[in-house]
Backbone of each chain as nested JSON, in Angstrom:
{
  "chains": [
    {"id": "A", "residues": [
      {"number": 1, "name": "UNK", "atoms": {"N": [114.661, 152.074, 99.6], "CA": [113.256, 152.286, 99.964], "C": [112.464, 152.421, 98.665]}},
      {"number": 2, "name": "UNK", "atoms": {"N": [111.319, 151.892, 98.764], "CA": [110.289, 151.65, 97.633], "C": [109.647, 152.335, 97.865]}},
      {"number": 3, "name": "UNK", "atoms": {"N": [108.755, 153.554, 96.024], "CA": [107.592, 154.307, 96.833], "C": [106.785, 153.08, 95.66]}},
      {"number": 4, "name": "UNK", "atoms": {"N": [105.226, 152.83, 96.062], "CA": [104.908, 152.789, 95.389], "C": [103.52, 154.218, 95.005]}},
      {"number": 5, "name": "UNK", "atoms": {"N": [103.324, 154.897, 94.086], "CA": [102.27, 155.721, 93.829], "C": [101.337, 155.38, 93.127]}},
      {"number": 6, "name": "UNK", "atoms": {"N": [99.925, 155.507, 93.172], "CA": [98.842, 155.221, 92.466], "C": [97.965, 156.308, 92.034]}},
      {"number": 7, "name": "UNK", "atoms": {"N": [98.029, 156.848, 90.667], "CA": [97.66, 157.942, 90.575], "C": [96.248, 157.744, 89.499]}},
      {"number": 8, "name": "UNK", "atoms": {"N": [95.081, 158.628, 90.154], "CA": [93.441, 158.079, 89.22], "C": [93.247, 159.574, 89.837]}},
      {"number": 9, "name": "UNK", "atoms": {"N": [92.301, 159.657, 88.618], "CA": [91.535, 160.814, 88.198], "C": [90.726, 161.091, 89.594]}},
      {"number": 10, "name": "UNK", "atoms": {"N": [90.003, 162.2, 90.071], "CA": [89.038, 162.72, 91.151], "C": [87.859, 162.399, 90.401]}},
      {"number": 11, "name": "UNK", "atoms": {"N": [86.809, 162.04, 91.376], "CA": [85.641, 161.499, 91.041], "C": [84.999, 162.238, 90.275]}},
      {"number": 12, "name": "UNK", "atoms": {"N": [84.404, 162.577, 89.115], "CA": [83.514, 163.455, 88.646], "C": [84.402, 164.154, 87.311]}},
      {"number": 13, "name": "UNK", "atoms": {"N": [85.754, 163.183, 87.405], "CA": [86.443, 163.788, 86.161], "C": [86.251, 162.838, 84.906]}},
      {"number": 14, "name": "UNK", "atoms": {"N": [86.241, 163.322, 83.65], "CA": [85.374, 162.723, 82.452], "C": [87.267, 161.794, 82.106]}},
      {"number": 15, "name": "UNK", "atoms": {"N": [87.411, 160.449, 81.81], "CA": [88.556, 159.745, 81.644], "C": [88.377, 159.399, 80.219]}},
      {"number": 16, "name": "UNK", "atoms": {"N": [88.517, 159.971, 78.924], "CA": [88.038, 159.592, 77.983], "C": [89.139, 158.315, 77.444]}},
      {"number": 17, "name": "UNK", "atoms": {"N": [90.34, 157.825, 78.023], "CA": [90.573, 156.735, 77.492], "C": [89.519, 155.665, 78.218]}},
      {"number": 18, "name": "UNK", "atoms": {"N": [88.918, 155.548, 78.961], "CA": [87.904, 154.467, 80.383], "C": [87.265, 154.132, 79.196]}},
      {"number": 19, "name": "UNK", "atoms": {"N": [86.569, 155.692, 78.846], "CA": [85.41, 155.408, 78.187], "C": [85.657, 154.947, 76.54]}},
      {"number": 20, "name": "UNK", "atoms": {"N": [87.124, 154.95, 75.682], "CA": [87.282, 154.449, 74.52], "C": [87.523, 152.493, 74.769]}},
      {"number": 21, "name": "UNK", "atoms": {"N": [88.08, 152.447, 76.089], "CA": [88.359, 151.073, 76.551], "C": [86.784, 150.143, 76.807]}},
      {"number": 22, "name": "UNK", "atoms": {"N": [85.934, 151.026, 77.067], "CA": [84.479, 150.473, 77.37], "C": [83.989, 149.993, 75.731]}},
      {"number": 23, "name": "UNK", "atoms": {"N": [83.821, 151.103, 74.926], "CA": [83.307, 150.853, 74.046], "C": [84.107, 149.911, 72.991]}},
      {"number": 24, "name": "UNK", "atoms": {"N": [85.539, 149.73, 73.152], "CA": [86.128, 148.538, 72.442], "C": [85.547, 147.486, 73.13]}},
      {"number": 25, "name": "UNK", "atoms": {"N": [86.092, 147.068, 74.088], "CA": [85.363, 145.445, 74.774], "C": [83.825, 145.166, 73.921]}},
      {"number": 26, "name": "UNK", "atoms": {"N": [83.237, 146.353, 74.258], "CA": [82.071, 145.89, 73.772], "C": [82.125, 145.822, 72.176]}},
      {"number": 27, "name": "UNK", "atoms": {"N": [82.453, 146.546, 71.576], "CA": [82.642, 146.347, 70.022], "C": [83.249, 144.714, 69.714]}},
      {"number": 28, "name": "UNK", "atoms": {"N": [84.643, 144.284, 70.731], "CA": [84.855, 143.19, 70.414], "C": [83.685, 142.022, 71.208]}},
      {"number": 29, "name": "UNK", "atoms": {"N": [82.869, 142.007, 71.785], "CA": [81.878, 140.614, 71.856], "C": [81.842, 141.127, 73.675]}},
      {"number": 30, "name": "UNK", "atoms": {"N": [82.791, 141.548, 74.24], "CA": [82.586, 141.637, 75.372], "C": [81.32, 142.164, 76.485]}},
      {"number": 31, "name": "UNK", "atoms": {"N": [80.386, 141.073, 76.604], "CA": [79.102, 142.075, 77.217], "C": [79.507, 141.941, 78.79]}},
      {"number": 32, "name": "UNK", "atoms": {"N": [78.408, 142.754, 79.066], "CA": [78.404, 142.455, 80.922], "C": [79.719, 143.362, 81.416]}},
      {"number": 33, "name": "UNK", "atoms": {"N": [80.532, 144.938, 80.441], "CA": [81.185, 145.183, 81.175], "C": [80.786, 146.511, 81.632]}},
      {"number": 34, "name": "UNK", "atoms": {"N": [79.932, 146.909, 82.976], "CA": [79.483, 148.146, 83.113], "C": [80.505, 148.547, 83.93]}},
      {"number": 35, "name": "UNK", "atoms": {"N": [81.761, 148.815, 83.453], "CA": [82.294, 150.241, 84.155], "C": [84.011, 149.679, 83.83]}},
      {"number": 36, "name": "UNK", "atoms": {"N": [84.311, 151.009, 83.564], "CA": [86.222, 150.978, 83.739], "C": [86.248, 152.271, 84.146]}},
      {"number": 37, "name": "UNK", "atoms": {"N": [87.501, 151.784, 85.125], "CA": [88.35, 153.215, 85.522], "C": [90.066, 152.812, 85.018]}},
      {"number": 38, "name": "UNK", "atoms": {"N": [90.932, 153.77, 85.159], "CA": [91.69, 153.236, 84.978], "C": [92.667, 154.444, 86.147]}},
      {"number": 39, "name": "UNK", "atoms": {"N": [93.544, 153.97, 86.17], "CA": [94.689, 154.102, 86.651], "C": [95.823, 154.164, 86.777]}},
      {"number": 40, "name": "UNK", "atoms": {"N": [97.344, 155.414, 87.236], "CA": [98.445, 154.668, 87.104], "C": [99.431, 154.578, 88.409]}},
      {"number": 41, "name": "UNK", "atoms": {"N": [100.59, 153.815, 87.823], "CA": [100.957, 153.296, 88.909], "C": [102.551, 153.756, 88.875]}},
      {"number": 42, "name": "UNK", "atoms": {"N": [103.195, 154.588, 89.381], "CA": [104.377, 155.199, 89.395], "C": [105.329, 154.458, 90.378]}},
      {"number": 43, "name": "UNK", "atoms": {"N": [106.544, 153.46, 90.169], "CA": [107.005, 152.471, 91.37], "C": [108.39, 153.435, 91.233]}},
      {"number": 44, "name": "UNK", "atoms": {"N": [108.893, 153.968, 92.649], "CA": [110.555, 154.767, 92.801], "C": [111.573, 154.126, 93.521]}},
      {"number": 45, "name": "UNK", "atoms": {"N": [112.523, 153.701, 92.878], "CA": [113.303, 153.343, 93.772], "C": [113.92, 154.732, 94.108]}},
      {"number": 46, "name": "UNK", "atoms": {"N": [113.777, 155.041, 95.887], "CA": [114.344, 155.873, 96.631], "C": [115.635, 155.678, 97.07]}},
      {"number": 47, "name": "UNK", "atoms": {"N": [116.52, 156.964, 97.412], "CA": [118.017, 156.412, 97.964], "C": [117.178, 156.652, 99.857]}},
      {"number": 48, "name": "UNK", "atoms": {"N": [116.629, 157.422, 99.83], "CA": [116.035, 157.703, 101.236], "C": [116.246, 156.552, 102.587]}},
      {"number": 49, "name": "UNK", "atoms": {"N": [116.848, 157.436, 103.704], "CA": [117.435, 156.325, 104.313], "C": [115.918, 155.761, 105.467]}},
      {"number": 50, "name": "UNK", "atoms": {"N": [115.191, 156.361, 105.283], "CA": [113.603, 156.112, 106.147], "C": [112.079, 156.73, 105.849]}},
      {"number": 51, "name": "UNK", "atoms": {"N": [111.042, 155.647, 105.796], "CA": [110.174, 155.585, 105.378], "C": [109.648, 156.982, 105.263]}},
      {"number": 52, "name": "UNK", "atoms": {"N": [109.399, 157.973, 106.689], "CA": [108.987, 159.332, 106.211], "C": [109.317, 160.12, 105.38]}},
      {"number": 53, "name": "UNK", "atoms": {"N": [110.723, 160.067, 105.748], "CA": [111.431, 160.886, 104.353], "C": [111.196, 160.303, 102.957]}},
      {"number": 54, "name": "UNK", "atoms": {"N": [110.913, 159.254, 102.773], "CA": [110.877, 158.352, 101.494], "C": [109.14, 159.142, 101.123]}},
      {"number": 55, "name": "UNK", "atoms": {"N": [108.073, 159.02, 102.23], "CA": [106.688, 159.582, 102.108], "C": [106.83, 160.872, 101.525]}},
      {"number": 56, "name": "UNK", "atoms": {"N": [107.613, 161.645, 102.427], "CA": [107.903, 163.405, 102.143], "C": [108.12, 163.509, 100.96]}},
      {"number": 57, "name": "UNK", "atoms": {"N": [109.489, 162.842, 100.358], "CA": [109.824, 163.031, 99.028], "C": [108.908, 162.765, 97.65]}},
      {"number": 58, "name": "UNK", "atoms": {"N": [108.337, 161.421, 97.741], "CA": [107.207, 160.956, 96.866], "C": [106.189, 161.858, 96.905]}},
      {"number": 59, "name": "UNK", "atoms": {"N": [105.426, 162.376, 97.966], "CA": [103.929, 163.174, 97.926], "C": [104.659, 164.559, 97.361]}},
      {"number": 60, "name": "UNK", "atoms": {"N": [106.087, 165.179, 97.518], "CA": [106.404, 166.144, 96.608], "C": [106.651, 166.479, 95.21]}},
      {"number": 61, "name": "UNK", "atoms": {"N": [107.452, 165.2, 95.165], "CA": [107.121, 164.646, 93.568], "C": [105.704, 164.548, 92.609]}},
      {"number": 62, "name": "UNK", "atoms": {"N": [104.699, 164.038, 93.553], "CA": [103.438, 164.302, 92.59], "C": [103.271, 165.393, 92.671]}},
      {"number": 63, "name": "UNK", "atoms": {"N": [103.211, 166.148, 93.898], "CA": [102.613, 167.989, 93.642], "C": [102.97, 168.208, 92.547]}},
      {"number": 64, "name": "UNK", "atoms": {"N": [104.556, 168.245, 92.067], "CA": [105.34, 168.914, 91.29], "C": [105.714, 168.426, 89.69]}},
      {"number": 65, "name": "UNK", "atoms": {"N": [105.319, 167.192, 89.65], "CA": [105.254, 166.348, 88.476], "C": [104.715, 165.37, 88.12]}},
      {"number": 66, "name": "UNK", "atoms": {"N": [104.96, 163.907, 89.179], "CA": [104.026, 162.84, 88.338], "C": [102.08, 163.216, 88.49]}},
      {"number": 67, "name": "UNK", "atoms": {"N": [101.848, 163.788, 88.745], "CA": [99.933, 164.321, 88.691], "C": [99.868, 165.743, 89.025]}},
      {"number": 68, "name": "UNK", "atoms": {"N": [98.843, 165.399, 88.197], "CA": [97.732, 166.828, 88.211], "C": [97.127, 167.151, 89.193]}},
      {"number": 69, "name": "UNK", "atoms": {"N": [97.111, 167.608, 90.539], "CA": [96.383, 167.891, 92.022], "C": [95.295, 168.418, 91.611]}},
      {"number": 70, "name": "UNK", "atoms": {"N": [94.841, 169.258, 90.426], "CA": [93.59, 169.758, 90.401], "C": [92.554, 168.726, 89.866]}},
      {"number": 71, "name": "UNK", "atoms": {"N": [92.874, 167.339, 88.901], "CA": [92.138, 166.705, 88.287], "C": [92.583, 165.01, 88.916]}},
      {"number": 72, "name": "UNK", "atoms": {"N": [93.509, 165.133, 89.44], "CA": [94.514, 163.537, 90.023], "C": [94.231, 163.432, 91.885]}},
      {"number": 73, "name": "UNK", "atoms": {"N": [93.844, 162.462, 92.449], "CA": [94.803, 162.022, 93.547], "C": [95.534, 161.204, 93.526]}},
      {"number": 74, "name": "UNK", "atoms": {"N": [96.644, 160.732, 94.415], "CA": [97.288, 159.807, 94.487], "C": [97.099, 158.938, 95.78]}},
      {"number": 75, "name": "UNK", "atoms": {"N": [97.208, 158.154, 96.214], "CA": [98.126, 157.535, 96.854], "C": [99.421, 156.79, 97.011]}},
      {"number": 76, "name": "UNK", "atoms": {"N": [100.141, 156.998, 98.26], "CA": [101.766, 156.786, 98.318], "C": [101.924, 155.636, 99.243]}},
      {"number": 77, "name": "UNK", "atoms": {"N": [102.232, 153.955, 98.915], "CA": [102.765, 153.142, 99.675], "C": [104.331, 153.129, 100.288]}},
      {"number": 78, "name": "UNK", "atoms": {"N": [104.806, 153.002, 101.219], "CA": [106.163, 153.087, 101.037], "C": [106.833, 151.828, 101.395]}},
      {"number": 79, "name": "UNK", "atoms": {"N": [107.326, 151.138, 100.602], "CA": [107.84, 149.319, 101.079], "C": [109.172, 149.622, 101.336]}},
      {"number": 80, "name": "UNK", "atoms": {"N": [109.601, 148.711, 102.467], "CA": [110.736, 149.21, 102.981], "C": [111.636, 147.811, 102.627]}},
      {"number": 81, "name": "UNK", "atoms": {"N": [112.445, 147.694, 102.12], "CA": [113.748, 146.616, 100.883], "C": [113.859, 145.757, 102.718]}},
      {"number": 82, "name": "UNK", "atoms": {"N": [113.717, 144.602, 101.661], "CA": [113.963, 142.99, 102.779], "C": [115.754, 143.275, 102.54]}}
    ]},
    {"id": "B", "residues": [
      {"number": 1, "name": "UNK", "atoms": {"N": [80.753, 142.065, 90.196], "CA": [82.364, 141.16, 90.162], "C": [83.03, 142.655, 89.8]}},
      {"number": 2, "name": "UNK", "atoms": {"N": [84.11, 142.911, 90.632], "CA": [85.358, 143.614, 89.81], "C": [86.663, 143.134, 90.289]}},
      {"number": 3, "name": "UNK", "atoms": {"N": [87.219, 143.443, 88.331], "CA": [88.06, 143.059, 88.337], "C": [89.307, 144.308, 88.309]}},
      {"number": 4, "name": "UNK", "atoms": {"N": [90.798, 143.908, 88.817], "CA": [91.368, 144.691, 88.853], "C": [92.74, 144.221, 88.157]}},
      {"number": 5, "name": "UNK", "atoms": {"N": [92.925, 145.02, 86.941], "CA": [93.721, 144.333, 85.755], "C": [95.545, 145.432, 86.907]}},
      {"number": 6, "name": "UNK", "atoms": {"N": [96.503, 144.913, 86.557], "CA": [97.594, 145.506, 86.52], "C": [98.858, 145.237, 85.321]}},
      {"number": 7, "name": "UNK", "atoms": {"N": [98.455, 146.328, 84.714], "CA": [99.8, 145.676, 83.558], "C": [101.416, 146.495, 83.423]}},
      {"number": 8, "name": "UNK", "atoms": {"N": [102.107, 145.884, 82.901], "CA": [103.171, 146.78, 83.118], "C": [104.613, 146.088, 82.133]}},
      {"number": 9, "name": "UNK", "atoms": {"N": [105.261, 146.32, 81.697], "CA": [106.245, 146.201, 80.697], "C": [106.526, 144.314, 81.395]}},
      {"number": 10, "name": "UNK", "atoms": {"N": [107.064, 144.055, 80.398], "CA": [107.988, 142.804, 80.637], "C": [109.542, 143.094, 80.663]}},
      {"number": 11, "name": "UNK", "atoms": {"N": [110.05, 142.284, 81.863], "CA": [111.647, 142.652, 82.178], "C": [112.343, 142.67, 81.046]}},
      {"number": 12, "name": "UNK", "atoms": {"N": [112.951, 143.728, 80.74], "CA": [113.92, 144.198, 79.552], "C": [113.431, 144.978, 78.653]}},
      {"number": 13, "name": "UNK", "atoms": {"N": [112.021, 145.447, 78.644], "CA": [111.822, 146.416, 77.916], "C": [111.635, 147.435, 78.388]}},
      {"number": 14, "name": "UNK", "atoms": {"N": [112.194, 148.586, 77.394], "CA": [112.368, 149.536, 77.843], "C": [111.422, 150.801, 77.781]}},
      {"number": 15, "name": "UNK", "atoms": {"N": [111.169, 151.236, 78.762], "CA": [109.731, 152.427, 78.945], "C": [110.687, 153.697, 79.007]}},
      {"number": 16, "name": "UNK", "atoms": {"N": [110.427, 154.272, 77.712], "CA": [111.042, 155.643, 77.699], "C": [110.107, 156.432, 78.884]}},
      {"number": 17, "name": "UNK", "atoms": {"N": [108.917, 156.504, 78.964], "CA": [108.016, 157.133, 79.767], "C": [108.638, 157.36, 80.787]}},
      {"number": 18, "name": "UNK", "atoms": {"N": [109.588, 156.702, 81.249], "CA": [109.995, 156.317, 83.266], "C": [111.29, 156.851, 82.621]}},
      {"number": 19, "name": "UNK", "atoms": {"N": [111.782, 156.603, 81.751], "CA": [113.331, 157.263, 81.611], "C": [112.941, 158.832, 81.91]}},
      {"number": 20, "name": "UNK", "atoms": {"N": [111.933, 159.612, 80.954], "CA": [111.531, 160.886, 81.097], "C": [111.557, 161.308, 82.394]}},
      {"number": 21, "name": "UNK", "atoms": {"N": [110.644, 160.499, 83.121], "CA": [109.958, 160.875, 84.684], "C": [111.176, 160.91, 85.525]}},
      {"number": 22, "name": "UNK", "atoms": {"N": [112.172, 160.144, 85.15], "CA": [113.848, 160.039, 86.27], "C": [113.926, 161.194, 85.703]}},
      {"number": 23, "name": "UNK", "atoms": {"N": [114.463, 161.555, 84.343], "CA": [115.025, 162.909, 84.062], "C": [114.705, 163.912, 84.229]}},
      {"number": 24, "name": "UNK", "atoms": {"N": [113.211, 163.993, 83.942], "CA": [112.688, 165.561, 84.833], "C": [112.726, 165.745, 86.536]}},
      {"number": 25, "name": "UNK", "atoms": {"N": [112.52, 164.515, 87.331], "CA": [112.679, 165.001, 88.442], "C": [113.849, 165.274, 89.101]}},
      {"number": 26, "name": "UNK", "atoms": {"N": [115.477, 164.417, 88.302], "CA": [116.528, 164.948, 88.822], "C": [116.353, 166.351, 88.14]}},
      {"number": 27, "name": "UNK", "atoms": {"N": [116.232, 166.76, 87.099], "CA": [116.15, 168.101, 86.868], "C": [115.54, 169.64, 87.629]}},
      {"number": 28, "name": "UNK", "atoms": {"N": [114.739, 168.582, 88.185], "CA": [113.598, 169.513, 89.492], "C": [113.847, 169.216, 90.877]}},
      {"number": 29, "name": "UNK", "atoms": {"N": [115.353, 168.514, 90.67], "CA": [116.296, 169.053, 91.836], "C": [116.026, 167.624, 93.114]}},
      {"number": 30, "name": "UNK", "atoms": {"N": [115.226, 166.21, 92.27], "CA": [114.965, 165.279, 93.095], "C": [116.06, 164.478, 93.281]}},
      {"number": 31, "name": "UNK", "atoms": {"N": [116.975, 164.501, 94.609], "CA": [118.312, 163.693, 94.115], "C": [117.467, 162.233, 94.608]}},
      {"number": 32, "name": "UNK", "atoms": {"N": [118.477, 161.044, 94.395], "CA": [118.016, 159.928, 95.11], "C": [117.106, 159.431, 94.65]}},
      {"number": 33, "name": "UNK", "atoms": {"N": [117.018, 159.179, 93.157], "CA": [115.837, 158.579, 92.689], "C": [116.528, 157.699, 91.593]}},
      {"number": 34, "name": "UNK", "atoms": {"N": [116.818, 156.082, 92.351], "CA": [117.882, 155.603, 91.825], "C": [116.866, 154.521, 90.627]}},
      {"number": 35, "name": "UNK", "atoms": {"N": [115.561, 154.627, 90.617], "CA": [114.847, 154.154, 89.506], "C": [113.607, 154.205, 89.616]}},
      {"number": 36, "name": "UNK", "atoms": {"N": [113.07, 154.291, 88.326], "CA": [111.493, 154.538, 88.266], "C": [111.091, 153.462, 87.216]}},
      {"number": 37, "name": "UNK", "atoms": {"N": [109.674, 152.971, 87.789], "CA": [108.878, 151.756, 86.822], "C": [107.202, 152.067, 87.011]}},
      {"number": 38, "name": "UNK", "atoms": {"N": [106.754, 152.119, 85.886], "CA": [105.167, 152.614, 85.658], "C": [104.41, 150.755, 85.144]}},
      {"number": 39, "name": "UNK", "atoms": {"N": [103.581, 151.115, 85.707], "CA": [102.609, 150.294, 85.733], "C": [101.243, 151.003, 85.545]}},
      {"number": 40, "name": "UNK", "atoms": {"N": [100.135, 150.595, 84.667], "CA": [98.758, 150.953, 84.41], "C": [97.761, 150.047, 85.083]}},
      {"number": 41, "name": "UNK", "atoms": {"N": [96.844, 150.554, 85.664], "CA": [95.862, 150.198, 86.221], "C": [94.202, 149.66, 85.547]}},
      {"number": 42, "name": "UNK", "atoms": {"N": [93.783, 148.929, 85.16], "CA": [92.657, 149.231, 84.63], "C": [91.354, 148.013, 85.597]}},
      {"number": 43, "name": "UNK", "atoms": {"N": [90.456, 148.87, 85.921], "CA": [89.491, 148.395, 87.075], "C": [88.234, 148.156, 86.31]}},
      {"number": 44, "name": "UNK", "atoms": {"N": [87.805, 146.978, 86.042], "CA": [86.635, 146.68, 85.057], "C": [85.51, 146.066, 86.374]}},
      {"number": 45, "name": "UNK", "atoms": {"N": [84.28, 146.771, 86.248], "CA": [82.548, 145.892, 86.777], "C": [82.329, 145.584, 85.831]}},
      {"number": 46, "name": "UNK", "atoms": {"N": [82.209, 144.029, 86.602], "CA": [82.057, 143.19, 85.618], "C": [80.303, 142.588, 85.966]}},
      {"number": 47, "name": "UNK", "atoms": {"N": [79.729, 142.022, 85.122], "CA": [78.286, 141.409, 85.232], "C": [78.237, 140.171, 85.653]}},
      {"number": 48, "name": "UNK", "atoms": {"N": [79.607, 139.217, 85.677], "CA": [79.565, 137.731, 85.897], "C": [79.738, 137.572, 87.342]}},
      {"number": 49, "name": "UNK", "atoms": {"N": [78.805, 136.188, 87.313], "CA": [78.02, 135.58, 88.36], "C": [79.154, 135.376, 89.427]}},
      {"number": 50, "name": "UNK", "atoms": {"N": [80.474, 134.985, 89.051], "CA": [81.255, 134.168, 89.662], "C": [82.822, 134.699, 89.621]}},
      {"number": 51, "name": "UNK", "atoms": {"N": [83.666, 134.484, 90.801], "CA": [84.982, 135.27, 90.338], "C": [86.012, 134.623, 89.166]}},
      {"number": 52, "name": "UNK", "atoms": {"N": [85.305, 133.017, 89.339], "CA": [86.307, 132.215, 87.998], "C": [86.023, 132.442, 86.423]}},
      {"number": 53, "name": "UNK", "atoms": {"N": [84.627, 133.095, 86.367], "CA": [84.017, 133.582, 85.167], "C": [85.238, 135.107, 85.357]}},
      {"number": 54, "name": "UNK", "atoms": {"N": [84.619, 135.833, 86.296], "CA": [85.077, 137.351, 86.271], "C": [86.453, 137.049, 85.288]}},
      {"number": 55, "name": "UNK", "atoms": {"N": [87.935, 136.182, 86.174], "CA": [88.83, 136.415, 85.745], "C": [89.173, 135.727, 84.55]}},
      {"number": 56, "name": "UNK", "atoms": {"N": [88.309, 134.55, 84.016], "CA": [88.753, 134.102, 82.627], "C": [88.284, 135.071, 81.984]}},
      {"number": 57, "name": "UNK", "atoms": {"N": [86.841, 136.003, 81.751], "CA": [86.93, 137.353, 80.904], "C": [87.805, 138.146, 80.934]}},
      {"number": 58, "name": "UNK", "atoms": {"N": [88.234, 138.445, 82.133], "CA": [89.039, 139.529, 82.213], "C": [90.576, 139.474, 81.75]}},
      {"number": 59, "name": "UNK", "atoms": {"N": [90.777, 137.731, 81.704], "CA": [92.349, 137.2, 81.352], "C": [92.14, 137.602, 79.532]}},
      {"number": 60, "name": "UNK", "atoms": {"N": [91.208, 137.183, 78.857], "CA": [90.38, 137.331, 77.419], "C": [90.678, 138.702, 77.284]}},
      {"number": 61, "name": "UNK", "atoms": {"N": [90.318, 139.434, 77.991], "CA": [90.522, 141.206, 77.314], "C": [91.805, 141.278, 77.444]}},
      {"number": 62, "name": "UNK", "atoms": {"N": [92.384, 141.203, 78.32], "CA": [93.89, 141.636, 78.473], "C": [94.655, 140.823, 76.919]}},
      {"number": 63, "name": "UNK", "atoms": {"N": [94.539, 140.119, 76.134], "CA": [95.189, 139.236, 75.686], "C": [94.711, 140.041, 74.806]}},
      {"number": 64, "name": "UNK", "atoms": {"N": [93.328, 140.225, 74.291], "CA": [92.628, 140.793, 73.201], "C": [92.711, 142.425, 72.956]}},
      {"number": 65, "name": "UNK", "atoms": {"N": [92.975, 143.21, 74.158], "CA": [92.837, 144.601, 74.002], "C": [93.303, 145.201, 74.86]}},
      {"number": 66, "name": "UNK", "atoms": {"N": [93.61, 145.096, 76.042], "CA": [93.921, 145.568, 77.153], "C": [95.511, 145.587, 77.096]}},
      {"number": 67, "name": "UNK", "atoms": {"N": [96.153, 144.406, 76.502], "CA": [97.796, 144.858, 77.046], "C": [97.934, 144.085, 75.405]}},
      {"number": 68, "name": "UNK", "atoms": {"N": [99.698, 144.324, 75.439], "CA": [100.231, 143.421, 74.359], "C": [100.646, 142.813, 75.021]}},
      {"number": 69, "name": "UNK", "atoms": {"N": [100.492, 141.591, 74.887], "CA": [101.11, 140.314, 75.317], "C": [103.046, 140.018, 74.899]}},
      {"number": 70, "name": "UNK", "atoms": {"N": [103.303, 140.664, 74.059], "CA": [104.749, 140.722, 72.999], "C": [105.713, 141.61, 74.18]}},
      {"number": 71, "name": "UNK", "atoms": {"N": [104.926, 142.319, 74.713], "CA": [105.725, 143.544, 75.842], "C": [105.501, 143.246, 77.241]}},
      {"number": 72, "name": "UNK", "atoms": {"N": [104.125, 143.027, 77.407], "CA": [103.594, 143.26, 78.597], "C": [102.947, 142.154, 79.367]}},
      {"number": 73, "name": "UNK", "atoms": {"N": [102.802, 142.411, 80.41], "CA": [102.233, 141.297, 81.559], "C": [101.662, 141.671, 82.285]}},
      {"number": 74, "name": "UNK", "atoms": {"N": [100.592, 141.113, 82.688], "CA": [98.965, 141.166, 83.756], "C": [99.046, 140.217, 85.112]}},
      {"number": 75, "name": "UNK", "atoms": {"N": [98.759, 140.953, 85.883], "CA": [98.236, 140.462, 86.658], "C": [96.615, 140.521, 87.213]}},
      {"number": 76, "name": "UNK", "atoms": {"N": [95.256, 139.842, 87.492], "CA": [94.975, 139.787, 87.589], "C": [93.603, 139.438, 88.712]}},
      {"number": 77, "name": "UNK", "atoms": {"N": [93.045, 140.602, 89.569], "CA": [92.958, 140.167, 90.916], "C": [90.939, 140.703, 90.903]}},
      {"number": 78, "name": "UNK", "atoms": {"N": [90.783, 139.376, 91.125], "CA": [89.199, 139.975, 91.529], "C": [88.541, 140.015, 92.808]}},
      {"number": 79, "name": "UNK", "atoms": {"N": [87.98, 141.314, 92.932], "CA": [87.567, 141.608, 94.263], "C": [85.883, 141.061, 94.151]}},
      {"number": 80, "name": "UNK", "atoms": {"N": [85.2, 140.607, 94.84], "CA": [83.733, 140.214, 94.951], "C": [83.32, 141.322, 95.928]}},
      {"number": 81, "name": "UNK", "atoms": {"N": [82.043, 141.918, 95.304], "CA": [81.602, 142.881, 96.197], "C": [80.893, 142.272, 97.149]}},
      {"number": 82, "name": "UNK", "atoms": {"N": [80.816, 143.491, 98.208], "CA": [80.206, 143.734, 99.698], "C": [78.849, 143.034, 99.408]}}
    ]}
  ]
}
């Protein structure tokens, strides 16, 4: 079982790499780019024998390590192996 | 126009980052976490007229600033707004 997680800052939180990535583009010639966010992307291979449990385990894992709940949300896909 | 960059190692290199993230969570008692792979997100508004403009800029940064090309690989997906 696959988790995939997507973990970005809560709205209203200051991302100061966004904003060092904005001002390069533009330093290098790049106009017309009003806005970056960025994001990451945490992929698990689970031993979990079903999707909930695979959900359960992943959304515990971020509480507890991959993000910050006070400054992070995530979201949790769970792909289930062809 | 936004664009939505995804980058992430090229097969065989190795991301200590995800080695860490396996090791602390078996440590924090996560069994069944038979592999981990990180991927970065970066979400650019863009000013161009058109999505074939959007993604040849957006293919241009990634090459230029956004990823190393020597490690890493993009994918590239533009959404046209509402």
């Amino acid at each position: 079982m696959k988790a995939r997680i997507e973990i970005r800052f809560r709205p209203g939180v200051l991302d100061p790499e966004a904003v060092a990535i904005a001002k390069a583009l533009a330093h290098l010639g790049f106009e017309g780019v009003r806005g970056v966010t960025r994001a990451k992307v945490i992929e698990l291979e689970l031993a979990a024998g079903d999707a909930a449990t695979a959900r359960r385990e992943a959304e515990r894992m971020c509480e507890a390590l991959l993000a910050n709940p006070v400054i992070e949300s995530w979201q949790i896909e769970i792909l289930e192996q062809a």
